[in-house]
C-alpha positions in Angstrom: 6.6 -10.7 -38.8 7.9 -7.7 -37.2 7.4 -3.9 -37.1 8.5 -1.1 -35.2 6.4 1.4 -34.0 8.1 4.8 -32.6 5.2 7.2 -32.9 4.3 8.7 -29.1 1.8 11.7 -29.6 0.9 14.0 -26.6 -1.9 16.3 -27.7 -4.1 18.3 -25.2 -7.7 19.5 -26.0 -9.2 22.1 -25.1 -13.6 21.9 -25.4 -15.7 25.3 -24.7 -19.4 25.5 -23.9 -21.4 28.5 -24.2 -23.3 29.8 -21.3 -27.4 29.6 -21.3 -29.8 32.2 -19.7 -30.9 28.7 -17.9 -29.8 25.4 -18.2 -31.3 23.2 -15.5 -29.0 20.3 -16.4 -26.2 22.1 -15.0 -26.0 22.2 -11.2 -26.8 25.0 -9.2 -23.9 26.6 -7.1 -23.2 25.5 -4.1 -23.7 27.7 -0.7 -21.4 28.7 1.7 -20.8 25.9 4.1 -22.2 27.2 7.6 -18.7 27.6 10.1 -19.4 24.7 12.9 -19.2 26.0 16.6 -17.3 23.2 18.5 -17.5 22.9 22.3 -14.5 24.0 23.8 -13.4 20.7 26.3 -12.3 21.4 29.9 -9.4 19.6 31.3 -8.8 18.4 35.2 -5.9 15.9 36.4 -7.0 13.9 39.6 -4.6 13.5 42.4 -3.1 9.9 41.2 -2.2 11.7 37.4 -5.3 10.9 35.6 -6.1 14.0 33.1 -9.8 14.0 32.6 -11.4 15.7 29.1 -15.2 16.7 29.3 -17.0 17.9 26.3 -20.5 19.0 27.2 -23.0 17.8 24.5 -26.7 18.5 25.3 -28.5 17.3 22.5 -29.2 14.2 22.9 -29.1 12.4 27.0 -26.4 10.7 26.2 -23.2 10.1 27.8 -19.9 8.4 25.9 -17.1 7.4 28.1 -13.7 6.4 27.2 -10.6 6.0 29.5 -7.1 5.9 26.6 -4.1 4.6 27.6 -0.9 6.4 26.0 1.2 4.7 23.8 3.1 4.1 20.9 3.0 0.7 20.7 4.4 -2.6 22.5 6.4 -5.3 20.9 5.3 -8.5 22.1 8.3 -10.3 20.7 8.4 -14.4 20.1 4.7 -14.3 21.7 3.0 -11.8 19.9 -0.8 -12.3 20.3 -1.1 -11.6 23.9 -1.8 -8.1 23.8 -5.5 -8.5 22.3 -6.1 -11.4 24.5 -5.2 -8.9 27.5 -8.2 -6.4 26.0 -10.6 -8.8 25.8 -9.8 -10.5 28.9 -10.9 -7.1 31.0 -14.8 -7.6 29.5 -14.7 -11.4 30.9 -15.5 -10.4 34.9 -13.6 -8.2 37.4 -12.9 -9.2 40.9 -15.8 -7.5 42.0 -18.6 -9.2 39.1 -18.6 -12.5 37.3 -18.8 -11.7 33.7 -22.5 -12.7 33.6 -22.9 -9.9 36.5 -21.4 -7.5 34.5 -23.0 -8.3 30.9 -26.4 -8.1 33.1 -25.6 -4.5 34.8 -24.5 -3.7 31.3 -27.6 -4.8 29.1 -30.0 -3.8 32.7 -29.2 0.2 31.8 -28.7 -0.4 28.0 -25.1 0.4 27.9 -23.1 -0.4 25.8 -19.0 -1.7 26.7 -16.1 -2.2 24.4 -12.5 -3.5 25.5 -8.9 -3.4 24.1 -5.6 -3.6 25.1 -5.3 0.2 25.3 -8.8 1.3 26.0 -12.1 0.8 27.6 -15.5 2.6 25.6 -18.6 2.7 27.7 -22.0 4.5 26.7 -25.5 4.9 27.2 -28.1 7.4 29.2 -26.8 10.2 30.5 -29.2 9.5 33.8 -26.9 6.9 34.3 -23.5 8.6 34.6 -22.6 7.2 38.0 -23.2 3.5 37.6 -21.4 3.9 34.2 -18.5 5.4 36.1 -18.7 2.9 38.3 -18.9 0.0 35.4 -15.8 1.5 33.6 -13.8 1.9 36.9 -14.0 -1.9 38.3 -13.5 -3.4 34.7 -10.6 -0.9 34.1 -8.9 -1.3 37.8 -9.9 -5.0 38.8 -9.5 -7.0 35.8 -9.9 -10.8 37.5 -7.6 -12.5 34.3 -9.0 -15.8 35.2 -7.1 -19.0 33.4 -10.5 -20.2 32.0 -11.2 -16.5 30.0 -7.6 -16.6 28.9 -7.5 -20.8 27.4 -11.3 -19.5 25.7 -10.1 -16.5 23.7 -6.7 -18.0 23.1 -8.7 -20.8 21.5 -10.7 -18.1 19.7 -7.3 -16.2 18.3 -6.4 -19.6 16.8 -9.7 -20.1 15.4 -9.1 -16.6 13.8 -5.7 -16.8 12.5 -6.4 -19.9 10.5 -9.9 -18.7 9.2 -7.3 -15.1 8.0 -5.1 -18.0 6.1 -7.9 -18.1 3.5 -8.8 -14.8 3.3 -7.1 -12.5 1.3 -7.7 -8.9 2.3 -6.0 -10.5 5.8 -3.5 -11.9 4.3 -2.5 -9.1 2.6 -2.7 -6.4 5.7 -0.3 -8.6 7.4 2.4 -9.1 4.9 2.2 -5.5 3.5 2.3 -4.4 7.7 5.4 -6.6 8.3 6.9 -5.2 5.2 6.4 -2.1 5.2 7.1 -1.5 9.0 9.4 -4.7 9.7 8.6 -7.2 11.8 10.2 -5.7 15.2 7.6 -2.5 14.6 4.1 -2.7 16.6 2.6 -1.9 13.0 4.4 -4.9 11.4 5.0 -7.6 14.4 3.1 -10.3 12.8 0.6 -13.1 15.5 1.4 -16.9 14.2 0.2 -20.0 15.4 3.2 -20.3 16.6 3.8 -16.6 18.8 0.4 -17.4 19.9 1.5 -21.0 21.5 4.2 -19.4 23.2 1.3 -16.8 24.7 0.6 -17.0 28.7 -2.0 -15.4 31.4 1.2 -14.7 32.9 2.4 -12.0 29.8 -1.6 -10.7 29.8 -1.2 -9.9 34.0 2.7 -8.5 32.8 1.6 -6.4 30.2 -1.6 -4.6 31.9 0.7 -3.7 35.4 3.2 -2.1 32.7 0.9 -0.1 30.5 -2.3 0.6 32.5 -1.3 3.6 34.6 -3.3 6.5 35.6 0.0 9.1 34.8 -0.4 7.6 31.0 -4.3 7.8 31.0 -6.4 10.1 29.7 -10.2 9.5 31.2 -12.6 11.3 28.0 -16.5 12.5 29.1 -18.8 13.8 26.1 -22.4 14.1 26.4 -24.7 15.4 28.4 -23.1 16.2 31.3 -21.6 19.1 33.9 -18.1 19.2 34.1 -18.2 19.7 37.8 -20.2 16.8 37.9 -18.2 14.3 35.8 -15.3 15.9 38.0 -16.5 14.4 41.0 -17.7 11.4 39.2 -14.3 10.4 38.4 -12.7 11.0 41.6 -15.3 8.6 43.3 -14.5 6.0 40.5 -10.9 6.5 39.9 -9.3 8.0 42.7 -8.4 5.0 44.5 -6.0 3.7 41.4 -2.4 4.0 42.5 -0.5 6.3 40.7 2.3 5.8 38.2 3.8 6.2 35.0 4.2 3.5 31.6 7.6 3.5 30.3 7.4 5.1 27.1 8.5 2.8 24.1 10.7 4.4 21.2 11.0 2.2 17.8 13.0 3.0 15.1 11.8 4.3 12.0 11.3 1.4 9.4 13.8 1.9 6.2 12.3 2.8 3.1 12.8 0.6 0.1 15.9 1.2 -2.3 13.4 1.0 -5.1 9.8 0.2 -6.2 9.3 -3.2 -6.1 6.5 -6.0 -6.2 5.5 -8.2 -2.6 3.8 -11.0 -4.2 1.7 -13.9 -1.6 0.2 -17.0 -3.5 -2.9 -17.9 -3.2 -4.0 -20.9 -5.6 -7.8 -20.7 -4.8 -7.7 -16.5 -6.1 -10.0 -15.9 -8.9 -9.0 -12.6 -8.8 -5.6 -10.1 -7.0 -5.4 -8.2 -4.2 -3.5 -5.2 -4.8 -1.7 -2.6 -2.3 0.8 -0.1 -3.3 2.0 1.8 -0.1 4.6 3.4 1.5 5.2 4.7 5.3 4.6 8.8 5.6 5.7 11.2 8.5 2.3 13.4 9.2 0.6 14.0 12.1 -2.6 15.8 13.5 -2.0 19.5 13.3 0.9 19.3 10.7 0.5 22.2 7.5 0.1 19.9 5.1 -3.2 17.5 6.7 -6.2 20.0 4.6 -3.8 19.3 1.3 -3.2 15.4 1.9 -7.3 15.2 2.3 -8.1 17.3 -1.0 -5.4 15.4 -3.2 -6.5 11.8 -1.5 -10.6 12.8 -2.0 -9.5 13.3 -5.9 -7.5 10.9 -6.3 -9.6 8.0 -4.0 -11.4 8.9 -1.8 -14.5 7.2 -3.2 -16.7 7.1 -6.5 -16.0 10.2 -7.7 -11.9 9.7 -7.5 -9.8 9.0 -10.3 -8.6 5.9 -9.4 -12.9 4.4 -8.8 -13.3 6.3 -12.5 -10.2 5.0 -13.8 -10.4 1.4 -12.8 -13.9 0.4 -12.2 -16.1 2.7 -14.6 -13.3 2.6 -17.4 -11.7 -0.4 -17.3 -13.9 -2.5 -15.7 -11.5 -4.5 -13.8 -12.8 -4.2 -10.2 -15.7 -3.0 -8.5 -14.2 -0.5 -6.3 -10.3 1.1 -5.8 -9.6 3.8 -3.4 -6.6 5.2 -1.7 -6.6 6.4 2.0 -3.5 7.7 4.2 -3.3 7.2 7.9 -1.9 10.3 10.4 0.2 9.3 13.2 2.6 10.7 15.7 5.6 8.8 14.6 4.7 7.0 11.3 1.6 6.3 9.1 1.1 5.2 5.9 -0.8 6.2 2.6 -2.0 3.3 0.3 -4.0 2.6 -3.0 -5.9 -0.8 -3.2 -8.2 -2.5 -5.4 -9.3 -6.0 -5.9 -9.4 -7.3 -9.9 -9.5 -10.4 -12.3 -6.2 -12.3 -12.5 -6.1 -11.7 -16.3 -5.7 -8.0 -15.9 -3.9 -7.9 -12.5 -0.7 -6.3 -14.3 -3.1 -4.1 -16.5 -4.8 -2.7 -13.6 -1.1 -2.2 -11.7 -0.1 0.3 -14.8 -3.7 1.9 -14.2 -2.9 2.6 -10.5 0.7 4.2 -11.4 -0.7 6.0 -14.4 -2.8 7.8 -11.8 -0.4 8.3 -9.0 1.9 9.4 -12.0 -0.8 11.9 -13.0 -1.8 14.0 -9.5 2.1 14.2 -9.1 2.9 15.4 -12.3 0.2 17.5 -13.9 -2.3 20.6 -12.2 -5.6 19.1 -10.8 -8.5 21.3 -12.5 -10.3 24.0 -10.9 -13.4 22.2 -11.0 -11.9 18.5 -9.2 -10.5 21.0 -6.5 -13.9 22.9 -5.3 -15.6 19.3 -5.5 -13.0 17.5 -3.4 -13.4 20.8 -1.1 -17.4 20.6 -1.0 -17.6 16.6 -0.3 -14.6 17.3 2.7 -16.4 20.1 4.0 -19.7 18.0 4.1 -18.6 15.3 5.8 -16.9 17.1 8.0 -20.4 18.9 8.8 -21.7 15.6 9.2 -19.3 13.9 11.1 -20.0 16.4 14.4 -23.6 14.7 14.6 -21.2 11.8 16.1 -20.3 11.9 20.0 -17.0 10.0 18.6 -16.1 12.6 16.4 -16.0 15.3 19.1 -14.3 12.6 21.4 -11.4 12.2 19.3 -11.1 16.2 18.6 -10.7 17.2 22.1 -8.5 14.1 22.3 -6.3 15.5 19.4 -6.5 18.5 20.7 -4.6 17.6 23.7 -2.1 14.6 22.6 -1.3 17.3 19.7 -0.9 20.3 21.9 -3.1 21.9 19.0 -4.4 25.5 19.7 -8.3 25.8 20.9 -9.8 26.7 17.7 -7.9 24.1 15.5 -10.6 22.4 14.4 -12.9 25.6 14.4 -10.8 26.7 11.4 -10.7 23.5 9.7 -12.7 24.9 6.8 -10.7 28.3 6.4 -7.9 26.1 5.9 -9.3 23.6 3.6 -10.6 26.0 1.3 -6.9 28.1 1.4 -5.7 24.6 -0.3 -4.6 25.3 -4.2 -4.1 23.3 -7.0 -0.4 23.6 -6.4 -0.7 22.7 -2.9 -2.5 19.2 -4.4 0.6 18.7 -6.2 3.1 19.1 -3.8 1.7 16.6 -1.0 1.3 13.9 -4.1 4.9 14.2 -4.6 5.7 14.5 -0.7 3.4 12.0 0.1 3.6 9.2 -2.9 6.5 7.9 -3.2 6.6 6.2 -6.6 10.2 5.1 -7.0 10.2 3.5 -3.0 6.8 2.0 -3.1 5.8 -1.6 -1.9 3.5 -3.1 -4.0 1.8 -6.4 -2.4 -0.6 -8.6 -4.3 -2.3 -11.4 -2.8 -3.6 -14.2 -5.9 -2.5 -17.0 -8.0 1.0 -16.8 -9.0 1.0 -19.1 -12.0 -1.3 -17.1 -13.7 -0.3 -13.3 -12.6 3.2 -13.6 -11.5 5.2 -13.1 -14.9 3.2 -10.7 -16.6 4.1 -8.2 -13.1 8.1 -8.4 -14.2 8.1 -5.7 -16.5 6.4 -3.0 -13.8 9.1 -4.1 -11.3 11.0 -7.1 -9.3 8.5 -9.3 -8.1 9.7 -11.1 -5.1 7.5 -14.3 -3.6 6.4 -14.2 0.2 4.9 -17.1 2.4 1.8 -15.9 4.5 4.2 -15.2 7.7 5.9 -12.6 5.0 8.9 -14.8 4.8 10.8 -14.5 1.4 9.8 -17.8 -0.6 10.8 -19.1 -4.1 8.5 -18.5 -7.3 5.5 -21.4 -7.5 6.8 -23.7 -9.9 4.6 -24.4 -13.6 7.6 -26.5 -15.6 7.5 -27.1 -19.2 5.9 -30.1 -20.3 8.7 -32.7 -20.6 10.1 -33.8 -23.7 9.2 -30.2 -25.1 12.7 -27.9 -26.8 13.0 -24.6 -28.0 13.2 -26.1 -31.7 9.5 -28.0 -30.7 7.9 -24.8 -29.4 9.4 -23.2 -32.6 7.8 -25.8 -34.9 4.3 -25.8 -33.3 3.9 -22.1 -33.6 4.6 -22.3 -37.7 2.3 -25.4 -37.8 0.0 -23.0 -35.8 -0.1 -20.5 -38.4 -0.5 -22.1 -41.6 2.3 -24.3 -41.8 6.0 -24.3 -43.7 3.8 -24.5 -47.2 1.8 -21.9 -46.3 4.6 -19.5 -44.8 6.8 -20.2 -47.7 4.6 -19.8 -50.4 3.8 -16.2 -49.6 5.9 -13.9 -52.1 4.7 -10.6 -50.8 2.4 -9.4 -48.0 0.6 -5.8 -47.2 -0.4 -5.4 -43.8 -2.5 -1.8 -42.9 -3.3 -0.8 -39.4 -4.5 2.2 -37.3 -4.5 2.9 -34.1 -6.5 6.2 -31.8 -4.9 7.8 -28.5 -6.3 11.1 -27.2 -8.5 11.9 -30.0 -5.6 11.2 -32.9 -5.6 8.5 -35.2 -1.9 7.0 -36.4 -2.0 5.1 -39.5 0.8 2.2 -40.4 1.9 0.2 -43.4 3.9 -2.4 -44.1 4.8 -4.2 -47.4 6.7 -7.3 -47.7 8.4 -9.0 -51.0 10.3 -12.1 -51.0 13.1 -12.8 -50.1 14.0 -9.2 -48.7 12.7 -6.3 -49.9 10.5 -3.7 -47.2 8.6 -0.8 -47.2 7.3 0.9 -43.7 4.7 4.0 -43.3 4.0 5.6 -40.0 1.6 8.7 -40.5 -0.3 10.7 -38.1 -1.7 14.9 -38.5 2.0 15.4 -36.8 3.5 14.2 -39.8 4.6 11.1 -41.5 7.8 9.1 -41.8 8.3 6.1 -44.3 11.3 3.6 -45.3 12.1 1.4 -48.3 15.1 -1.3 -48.7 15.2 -3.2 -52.1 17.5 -5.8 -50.7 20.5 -3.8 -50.9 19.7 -0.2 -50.2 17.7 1.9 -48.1 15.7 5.0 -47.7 14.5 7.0 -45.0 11.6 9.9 -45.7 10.9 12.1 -43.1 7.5 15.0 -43.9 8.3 14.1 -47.5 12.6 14.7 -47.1 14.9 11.9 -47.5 17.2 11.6 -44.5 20.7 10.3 -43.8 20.6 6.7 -43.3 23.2 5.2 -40.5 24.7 2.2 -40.6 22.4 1.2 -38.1 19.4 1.9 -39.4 20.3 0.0 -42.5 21.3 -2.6 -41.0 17.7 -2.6 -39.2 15.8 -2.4 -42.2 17.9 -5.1 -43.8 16.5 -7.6 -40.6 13.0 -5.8 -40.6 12.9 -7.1 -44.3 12.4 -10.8 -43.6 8.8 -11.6 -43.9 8.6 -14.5 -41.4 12.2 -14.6 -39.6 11.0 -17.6 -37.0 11.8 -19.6 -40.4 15.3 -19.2 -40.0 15.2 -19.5 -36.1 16.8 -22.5 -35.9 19.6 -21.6 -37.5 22.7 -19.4 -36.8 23.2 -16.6 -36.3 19.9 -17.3 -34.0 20.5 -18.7 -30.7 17.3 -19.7 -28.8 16.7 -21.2 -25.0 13.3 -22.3 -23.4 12.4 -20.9 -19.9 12.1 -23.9 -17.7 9.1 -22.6 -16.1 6.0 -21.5 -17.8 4.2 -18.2 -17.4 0.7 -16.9 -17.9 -0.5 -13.9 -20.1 -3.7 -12.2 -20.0 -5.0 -15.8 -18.6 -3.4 -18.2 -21.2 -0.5 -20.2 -19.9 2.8 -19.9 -22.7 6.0 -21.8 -22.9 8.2 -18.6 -22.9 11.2 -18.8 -25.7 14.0 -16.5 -25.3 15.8 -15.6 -29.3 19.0 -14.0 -29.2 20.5 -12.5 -32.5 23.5 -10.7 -32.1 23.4 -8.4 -29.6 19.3 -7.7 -29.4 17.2 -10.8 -27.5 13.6 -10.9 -27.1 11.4 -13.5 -25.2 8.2 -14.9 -26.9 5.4 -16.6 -25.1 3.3 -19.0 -26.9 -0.1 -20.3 -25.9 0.1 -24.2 -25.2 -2.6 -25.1 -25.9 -2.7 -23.0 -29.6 0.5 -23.0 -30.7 0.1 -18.8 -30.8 2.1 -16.1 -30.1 0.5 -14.0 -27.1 3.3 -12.0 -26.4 6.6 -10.5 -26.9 9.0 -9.0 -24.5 12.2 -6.6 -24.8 14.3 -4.5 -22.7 14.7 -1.0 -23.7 16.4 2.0 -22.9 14.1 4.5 -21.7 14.1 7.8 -20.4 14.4 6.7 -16.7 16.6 3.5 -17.9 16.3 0.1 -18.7 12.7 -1.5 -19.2 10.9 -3.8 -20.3 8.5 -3.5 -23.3 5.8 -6.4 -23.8 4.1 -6.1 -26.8 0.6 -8.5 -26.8 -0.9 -10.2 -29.7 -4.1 -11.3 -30.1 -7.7 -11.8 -32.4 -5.6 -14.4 -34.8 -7.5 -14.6 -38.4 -6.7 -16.4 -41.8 -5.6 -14.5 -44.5 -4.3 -16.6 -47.1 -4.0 -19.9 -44.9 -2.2 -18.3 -43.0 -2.9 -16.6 -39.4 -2.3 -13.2 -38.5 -3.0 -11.1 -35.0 -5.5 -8.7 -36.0 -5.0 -6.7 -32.2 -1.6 -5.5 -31.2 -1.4 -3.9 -27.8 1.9 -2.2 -26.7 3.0 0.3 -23.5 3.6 3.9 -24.6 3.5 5.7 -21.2 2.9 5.2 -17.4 -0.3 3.0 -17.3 -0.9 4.2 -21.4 -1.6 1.1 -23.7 -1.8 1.4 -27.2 -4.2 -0.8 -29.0 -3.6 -0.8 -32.8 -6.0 -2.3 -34.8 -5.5 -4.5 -38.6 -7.9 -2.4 -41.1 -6.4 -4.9 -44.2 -3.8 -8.1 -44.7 -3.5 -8.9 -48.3 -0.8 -12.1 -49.3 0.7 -12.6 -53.0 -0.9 -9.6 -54.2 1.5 -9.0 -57.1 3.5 -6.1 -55.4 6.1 -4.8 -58.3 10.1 -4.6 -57.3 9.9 -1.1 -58.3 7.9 -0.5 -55.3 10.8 -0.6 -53.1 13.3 1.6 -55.1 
């Protein structure tokens, strides 16, 4: 049985309240933030190159120390993993203290030391500025690099990688970074087992006598402190390093994709998809459109209270948590959506994700998300300054970006400046829609297919190397004309089917608020009457056998040769009878695919010029799901149509739940109110 539905209503409602002289269930109004007073940093360069940033902080007698190397990025090549052995190597002893020397000065004044390949962090009492000085200088200038440090933590990056090949949020950082970025991009260059064999002390020595240069270091003081003071501090500490300059890498900009398109990694072990849609953005510290980015991403996901959190986990309830996030960078960032969910609704919540990206980018946020996406920034923003780090990083900004004195003074005169409009405009800047990598990381039998219709779905090892689709066959021995015969035994049987001489099928369906009613009456062999009816209007057909009529509001309408010729293969009342037989022409995928959890033979009918693939449950016999390609408004695409909540009407069984697409993450559920078989319907009916 078959039946078309083409009614797609967009209504909008509007509901008032009326004000109360008090109403304490509606929230007071919030004050006026207070404006933040940020200390101003002073800048000094030593004699070697070194600028030094102090940012005097006297609440607390504290001092936070961090010395920044300046770089894009370096592309470790064939032996990529060196670089974080490098920054952990500096912690393991200098030439001056064994490392258990210098984790005991270290714990002895309660500091606190952190090392990378690009950066030292040292904190603790401001009483002890000059031994911290003097901590951070030998670590940062004599590194000993010892072979026995470098075999241990290379034997810990092993241990790491292989405990990241079972963990999916991992997994999915890397493949999405390599893709996203490429491979020969320090955002995307990906550490294997087998880059990380090829590593030596040798490349750790190499890479720090490149990169660590006072000329390309920036030496950062906040706390409780004296300029003046630190001044000398860091002479005594640092002006011995020799001076020079790192060369300063350039990387091309990764390409963008053609089109949208699906990265998928499988994992057999997933009980449930990791999902990422990104794309790389150009914005940077300082740029107009930073305030704008931060209101639309707080609305969209920046927590809770987003769309995508409402959408997906209060809604739906297919995760506990999805958010979206965007990274600012001198040369290239990235904004990205993610959300972990059950296999069974992995593609469900994929339209979710795009019916919300589609929504801030197409339609006016309201007045009320706005000044709450404004309120939550500005308070965090208040809150942030209680952190050392957080004034670290703006005088650091302040200087990488050449940004005026006050830029961060102003930050809330220009986030409350930012409009609904505004919002708009950086979600279609910023999102990217139609060039958008979307990576999952799950179990490919079971989500794989039912991702085809959103997009090209193309299989990736965990080194992001292309790879072929994980295979589920058909069971063997099993034909199109097998699968054919098990779904009529499935619903009744040839007796059952055949012995029906008329059938009235009623159904409703709700979206926004407005219920569409549908009708459809069979008669043997060929006769077919279909209502569609909703408060926009209603629109009916009949065919007798021979003829046809189309109503429209009560109007009879030309009929086309076409839509006759529909109606007259609408009229069949079970047409998989005949599908064995010209003119059908059928084929069985060799591989199997799951839908919403069930895994189906998938059986592709062609008749004429129209084809539609069916997937039936193994292990029922059911129909789950039909598919089609359409032309829509943007092009081809592909429609699935999903059956389910079978029930015997008759002795025979008939989907009580139809779920169809009708929009960008919009799914319309129609519901069976009433099936009635060999009811007596008259021929007269029809006419």
């Amino acid at each position: 049985m078959k039946h078309l539905l083409t009614l797609l209503l967009i209504t909008t409602l509007a509901v008032g309240t009326q004000a109360q002289p008090l109403d304490r269930s509606v929230r007071p109004q919030a004050a006026a933030p207070s404006v933040p007073v940020i200390a101003a940093y002073q800048k000094f360069t030593l004699k070697n190159g070194l600028t030094l940033v102090v940012v005097e902080n006297h609440k607390l007698p504290r001092l936070n120390i961090s010395l920044n190397v300046e770089n894009y990025g370096v592309l470790e090549g064939d032996k990529a993993g060196f670089g974080q052995i490098m920054g952990e190597m500096l912690s393991e002893g200098t030439t001056q203290r064994s490392k258990s020397v210098l984790d005991e000065e270290v714990d002895f004044i309660g500091a606190r030391l952190n090392t990378g390949a690009f950066g030292i962090q040292i904190s603790g009492l401001s009483k002890y500025g000059v031994q911290l000085f003097d901590l951070l200088s030998d670590v940062a200038l004599h590194p000993l690099f010892s072979q026995e440090a470098f075999d241990k933590l290379k034997e810990k990056s092993f241990s790491s990688l292989k405990s990241e090949k079972d963990d999916p949020s991992a997994i999915q950082t890397k493949v999405s970074n390599a893709l996203l970025f490429g491979k020969d991009h320090p955002k995307g260059e990906m550490v294997t087992e087998a880059s990380l064999s090829k590593a030596s002390l040798e490349d750790c020595k190499t890479m720090y006598s490149t990169y660590w240069k006072p000329g390309s270091t920036v030496l950062l003081v906040v706390g409780d402190c004296k300029p003046k003071e630190v001044k000398k501090w860091a002479d005594a500490a640092f002006g011995t390093w020799t001076p020079g300059t790192a060369p300063k890498e350039k990387f091309p900009m990764p390409a963008k994709p053609e089109k949208t398109a699906i990265a998928f990694v499988n994992r057999d072990a997933s009980v449930q998809s990791n999902i990422q849609l990104a794309n790389t953005i150009q914005v940077k510290t300082g740029d107009a459109d930073v305030e704008a980015l931060r209101v639309m991403n707080e609305i969209l996901g920046g927590g809770s209270s987003g769309r995508l959190f409402l959408n997906l986990r209060e809604d739906k309830a297919y995760t506990y948590g999805a958010y979206s996030s965007f990274a600012l960078d001198k040369y290239v960032g990235q904004w990205e959506a993610s959300g972990e969910v059950r296999n069974a609704v992995t593609d469900s919540a994929v339209d979710q994700f795009l019916f919300e990206l589609h929504r801030i980018r197409t339609e006016l946020v309201s007045e009320t998300d706005l000044q709450n996406a404004k309120q939550s920034l500005a308070g965090a923003f208040g809150r942030s300054l209680e952190s050392p780090g957080t004034v670290a990083n703006f005088a650091l900004n302040t200087l990488r970006y050449q940004l005026s004195p006050d830029y961060y003074n102003q930050y809330l005169t220009r986030l409350a400046a930012v409009t609904s409009e505004d919002v708009r405009r950086v979600a279609n800047k910023y999102i990217e829609t139609d060039r958008m990598l979307i990576s999952i990381v799950g179990k490919a039998t079971q989500v794989g297919a039912s991702l085809e219709r959103i997009a090209s779905v193309q299989y990736y090892d965990l080194e992001a190397n292309k790879t072929e689709r994980p295979s589920m066959p058909v069971p063997e021995g099993m034909t199109a004309a097998t699968v054919v015969d098990q779904y009529i035994e499935a619903i009744g049987g040839m007796k059952a089917l055949v012995g029906a001489k008329d059938l009235t099928l009623s159904q409703s369906a709700t979206i926004q608020g407005i219920t569409l009613q549908f009708k459809e009456v069979h008669k043997a062999p060929n006769k077919h009457h279909e209502m569609q009816s909703s408060p926009m209007g209603k629109q009916e057909s009949f065919f007798d056998g021979k003829k046809g009529r189309l109503i429209a509001n009560g109007k009879n309408q030309p009929l086309t040769d076409d839509q006759l010729e529909e109606m007259r293969s609408d009229a069949v009342m079970f047409p998989e009878l005949s599908w064995k037989s010209a003119p059908f022409a059928l084929a069985l995928e060799p591989q199997m695919s799951v839908v919403e959890g069930k895994i189906c033979t998938v059986l592709l009918v062609t008749h004429g010029k129209s084809s539609e693939s069916h997937y039936f449950d193994i292990a029922t016999g059911l129909r789950v799901r039909t598919s089609s390609t359409q032309q829509g408004p943007q092009g081809e695409m592909v429609v699935n149509i999903d059956f389910s909540d079978y029930r015997s009407v008759g002795g025979i069984l008939f989907p009580y739940v139809t779920k169809l697409p009708i929009g960008p993450g919009m799914v319309l559920e129609v519901n069976t109110n009433e099936i009635l078989v060999n009811s007596g319907v008259a021929d007269s009916f029809f006419k």
